[in-house]
C-alpha positions in Angstrom: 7.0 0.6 -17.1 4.7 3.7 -15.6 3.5 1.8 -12.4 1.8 4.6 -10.1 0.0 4.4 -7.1 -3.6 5.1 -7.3 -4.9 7.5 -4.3 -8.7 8.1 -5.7 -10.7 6.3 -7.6 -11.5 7.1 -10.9 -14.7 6.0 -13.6 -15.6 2.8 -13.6 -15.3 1.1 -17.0 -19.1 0.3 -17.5 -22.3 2.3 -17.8 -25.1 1.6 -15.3 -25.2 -1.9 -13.4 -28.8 -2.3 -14.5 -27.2 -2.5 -18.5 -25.1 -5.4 -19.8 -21.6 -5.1 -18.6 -18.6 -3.8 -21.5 -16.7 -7.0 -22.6 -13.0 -5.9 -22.2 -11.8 -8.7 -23.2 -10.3 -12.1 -22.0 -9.2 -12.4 -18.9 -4.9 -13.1 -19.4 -3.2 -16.0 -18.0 -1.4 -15.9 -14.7 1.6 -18.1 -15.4 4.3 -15.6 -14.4 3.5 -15.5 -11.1 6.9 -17.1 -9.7 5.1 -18.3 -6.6 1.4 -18.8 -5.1 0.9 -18.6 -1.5 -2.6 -20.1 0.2 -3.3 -22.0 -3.1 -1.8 -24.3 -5.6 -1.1 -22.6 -9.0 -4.2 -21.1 -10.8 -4.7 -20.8 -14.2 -7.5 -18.9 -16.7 -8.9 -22.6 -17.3 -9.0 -23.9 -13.5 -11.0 -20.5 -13.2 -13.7 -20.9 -16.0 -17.3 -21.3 -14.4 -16.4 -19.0 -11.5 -16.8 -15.2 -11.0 -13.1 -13.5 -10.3 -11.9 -10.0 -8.9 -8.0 -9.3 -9.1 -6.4 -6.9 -7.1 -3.2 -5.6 -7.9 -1.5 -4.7 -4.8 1.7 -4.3 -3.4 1.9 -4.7 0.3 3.8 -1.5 1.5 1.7 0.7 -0.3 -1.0 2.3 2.1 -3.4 2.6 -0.9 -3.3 -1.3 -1.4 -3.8 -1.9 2.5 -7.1 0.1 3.2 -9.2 -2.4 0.9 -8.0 -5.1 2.4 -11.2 -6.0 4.9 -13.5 -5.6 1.7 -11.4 -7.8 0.1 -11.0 -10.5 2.7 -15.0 -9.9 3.8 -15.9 -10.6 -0.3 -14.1 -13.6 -0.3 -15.3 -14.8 2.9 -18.9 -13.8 2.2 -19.3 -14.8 -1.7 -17.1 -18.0 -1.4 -19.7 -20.6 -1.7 -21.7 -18.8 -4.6 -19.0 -18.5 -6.8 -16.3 -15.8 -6.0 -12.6 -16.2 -6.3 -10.6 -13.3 -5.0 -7.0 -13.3 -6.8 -4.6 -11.0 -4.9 -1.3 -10.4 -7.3 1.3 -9.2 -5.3 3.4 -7.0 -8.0 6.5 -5.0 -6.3 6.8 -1.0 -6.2 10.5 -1.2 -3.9 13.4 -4.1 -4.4 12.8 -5.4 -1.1 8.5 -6.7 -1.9 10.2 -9.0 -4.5 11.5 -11.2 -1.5 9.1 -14.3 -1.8 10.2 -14.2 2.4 8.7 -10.6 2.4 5.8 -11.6 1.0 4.9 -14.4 2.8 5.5 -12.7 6.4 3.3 -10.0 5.1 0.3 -12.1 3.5 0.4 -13.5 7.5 0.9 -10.3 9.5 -2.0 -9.2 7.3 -4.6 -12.5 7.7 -4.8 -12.6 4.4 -6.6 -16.2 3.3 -7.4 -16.1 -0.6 -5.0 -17.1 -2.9 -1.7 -14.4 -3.6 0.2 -14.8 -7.0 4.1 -13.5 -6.5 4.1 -11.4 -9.4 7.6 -10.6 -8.4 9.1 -10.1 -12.3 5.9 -7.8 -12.9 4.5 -10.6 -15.7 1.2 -10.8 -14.5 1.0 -6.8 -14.2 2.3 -6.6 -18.1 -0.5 -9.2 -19.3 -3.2 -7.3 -18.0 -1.5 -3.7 -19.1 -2.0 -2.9 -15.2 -0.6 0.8 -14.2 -1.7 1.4 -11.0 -1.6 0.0 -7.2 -4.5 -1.0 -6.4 -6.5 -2.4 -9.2 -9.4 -4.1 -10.0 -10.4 -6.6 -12.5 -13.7 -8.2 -12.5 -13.6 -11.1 -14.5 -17.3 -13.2 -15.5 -18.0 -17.0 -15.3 -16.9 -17.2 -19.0 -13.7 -15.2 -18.1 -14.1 -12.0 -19.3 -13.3 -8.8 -17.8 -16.5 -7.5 -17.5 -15.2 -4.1 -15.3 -12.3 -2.6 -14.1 -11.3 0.0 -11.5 -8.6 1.9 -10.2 -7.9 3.0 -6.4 -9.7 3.2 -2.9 -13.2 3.6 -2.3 -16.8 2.7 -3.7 -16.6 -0.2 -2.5 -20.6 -0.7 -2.2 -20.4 0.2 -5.6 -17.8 -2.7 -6.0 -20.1 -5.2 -4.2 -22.9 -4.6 -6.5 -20.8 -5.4 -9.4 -19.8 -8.6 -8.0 -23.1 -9.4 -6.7 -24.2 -9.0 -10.6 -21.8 -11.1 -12.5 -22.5 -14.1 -9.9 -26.1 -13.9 -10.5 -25.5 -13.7 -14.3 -23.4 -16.6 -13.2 -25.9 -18.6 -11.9 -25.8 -17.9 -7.9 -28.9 -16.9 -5.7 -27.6 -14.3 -3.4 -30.6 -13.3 -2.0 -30.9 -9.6 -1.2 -27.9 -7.3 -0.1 -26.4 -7.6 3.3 -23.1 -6.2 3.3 -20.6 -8.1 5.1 -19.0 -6.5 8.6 -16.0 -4.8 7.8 -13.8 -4.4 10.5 -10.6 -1.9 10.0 -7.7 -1.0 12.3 -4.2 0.1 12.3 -3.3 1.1 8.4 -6.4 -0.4 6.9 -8.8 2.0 8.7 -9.8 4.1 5.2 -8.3 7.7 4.7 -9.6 11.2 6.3 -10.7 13.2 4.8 -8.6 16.3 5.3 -5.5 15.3 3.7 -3.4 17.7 2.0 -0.2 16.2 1.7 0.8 13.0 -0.4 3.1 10.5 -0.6 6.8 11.8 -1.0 9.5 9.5 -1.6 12.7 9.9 -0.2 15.1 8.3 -2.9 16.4 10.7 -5.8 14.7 9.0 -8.6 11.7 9.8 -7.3 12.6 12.7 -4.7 10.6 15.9 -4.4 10.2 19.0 -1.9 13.6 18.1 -0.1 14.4 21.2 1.9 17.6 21.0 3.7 20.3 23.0 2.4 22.1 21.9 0.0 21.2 19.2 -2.6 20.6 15.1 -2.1 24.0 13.6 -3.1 23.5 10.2 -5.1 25.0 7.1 -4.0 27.3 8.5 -1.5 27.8 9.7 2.0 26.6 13.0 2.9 26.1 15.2 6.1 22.7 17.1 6.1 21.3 19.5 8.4 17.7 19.8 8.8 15.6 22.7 7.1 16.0 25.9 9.2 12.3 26.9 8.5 10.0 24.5 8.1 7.6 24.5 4.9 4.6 22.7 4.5 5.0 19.5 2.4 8.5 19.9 2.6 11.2 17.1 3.9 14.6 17.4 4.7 17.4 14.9 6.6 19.8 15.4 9.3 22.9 13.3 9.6 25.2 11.0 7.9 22.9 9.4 5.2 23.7 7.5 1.7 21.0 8.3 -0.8 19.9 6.0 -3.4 18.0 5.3 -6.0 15.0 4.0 -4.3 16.3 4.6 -0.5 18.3 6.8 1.8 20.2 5.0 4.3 21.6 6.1 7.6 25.5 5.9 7.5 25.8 7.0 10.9 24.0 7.9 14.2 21.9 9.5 15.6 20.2 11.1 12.6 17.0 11.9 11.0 14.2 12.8 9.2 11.9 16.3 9.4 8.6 16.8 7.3 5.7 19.4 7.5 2.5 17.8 7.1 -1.4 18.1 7.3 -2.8 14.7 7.4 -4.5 12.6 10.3 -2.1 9.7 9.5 1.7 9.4 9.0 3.5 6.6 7.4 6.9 5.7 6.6 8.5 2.7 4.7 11.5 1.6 5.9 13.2 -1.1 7.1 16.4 -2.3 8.7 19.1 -2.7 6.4 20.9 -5.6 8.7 17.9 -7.8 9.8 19.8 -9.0 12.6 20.7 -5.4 14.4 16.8 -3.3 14.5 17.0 0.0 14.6 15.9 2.3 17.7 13.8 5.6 16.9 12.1 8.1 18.8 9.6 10.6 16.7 8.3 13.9 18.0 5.1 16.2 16.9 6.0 19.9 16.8 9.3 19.0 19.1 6.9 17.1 21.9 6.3 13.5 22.2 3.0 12.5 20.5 1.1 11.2 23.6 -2.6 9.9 22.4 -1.2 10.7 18.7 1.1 8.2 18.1 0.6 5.4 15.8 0.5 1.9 15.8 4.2 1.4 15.4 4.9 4.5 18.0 4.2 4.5 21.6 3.2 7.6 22.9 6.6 8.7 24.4 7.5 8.3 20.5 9.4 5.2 20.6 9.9 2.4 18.1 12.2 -0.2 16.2 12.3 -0.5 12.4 13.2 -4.4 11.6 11.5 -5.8 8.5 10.6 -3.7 5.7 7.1 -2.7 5.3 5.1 0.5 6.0 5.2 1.8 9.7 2.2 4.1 11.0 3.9 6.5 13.3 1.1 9.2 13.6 -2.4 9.2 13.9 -3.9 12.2 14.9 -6.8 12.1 17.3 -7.9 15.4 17.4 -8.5 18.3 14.9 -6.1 17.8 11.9 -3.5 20.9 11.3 0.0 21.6 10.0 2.3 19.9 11.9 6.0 19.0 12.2 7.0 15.3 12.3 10.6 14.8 13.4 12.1 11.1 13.6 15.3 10.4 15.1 17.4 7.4 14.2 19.3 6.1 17.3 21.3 3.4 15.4 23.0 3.7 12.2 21.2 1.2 9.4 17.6 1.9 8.8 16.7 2.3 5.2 13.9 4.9 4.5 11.5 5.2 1.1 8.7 7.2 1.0 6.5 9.1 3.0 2.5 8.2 2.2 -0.6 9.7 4.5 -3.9 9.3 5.0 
């Protein structure tokens, strides 16, 4: 299966909105969703006569976070005139397949249209989805009338959903946007980004810089890179590496990475949900002050406990090359990939 995130968004699958939408098809079934969480079951049939966008999204992906307010202001907004807003929830790591992980994050995240668990990637094969996040617009006859992949456009998004409800039927009345309100990780991207998301787990491992090579699926001391490259990574201390993962055998030990992006993330969790794991992070060796990020204070402190994406830096000044250092003060913590914004 090639599942890749999406960073940018690329042509949209119809011509002009003022000409009849492409007819992609019909829109598949969603019976392999194992669960549903803020709605019963629903099904192709219980969604004829209504207008439908499906997101594909996966909820420690940065990429599928920064739509969210559109999504949940659409839904919100367009409710009563039709709209149903389908969020599939279809895992990138091991840990997103967790029905418990999923719930805690569709409620940390105030997320209140209906979520289908695709956790055996069903639903992603019926609609020969690739990419995190997708689109599907679906008609009132249920057909995919458009599709789209990644962040952004999302007036353009609006438009085509304010089009299939009035060929549905619905008097909209003329545009007013909804207020979208972003903070944390759903603020959208700078800009000035030139570093993307590196993952930290050999199979899909790149840029590693400490000397030496990553050992799989055994214990291994690193040292951290001497000299620092841009877009390069390297670990420090006791770690296991794994397929999707590197976890800490041992502390203290860490993580170094050259960047040049306003915003840092990291996925990780603690691999022992009752023992969190204490870390302290540093930007070019001094404690991030105003930079930290929502999971950082400014002396650089933080605990990793559930999985899920952490934001650690978020630049408030002029974005350069800088050097992120986190250290580990507890043995445990589990780390996948590095994503920025």
């Amino acid at each position: 299966m090639n599942r890749r995130r999406f960073l940018a968004t690329s042509a949209l699958a119809v011509g002009s909105l003022h000409t009849a939408f492409a007819d992609e098809g019909v829109m598949p079934g969603l019976d392999g969703a194992v669960a549903w969480l803020n709605s019963a079951p629903l099904s192709t049939k219980s969604l004829r006569g209504k207008v439908v966008l499906v997101n594909f999204w996966t909820y420690s992906c940065i990429n599928s976070l920064r739509p969210l307010p559109f999504l949940k202001a659409w839904a919100a907004k367009y409710r009563e005139a039709g709209l149903v807003v389908i969020g599939v929830h279809t895992p990138e790591f091991d840990f997103e397949k967790q029905h418990l992980n999923v719930g805690r994050a569709v409620r940390d995240l105030k997320i209140a249209y209906p979520v289908a668990v695709d956790s055996n990637q069903r639903v992603w094969r019926e609609f020969n989805n690739e990419y995190w996040p997708a689109f599907y617009f679906i008609d009132g006859k249920g057909r995919i009338s458009a599709h789209r992949f990644g962040e952004g456009d999302y007036a353009e998004f609006e438009r085509i959903i304010r089009t299939l409800l009035e060929q549905n039927g619905a008097a909209i009345g003329a545009i007013d946007s909804p207020l979208v309100s972003a903070s944390g990780v759903e603020v959208p991207a700078s800009r000035d980004v030139e570093s993307q998301e590196t993952y930290i787990g050999y199979r899909r491992a790149e840029h590693f810089d400490s000397p030496g090579q990553i050992v799989r699926d055994s214990k291994r001391t690193y040292s951290a890179p001497v000299r620092q490259r841009l877009n390069r990574w390297g670990l420090a201390g006791e770690w296991d590496v794994g397929e999707e993962r590197a976890m800490l055998a041992s502390a203290p030990g860490g993580i170094t990475f050259r960047f040049h992006s306003r915003d840092l993330h990291l996925v990780m969790g603690a691999a022992y949900t009752d023992k969190p794991v204490r870390f302290k992070v540093t930007l070019d060796g001094n404690e991030p002050g105003a930079d930290c990020g929502t999971d950082s204070g400014p002396d650089g402190s933080g605990v990793v406990g559930v999985p899920r994406l952490y934001q650690l830096i978020r630049e408030k000044g002029v974005v350069m090359d800088r050097t992120f250092q986190i250290e580990f003060l507890d043995a445990g913590v589990e780390t996948f990939v590095f994503t920025f914004g």
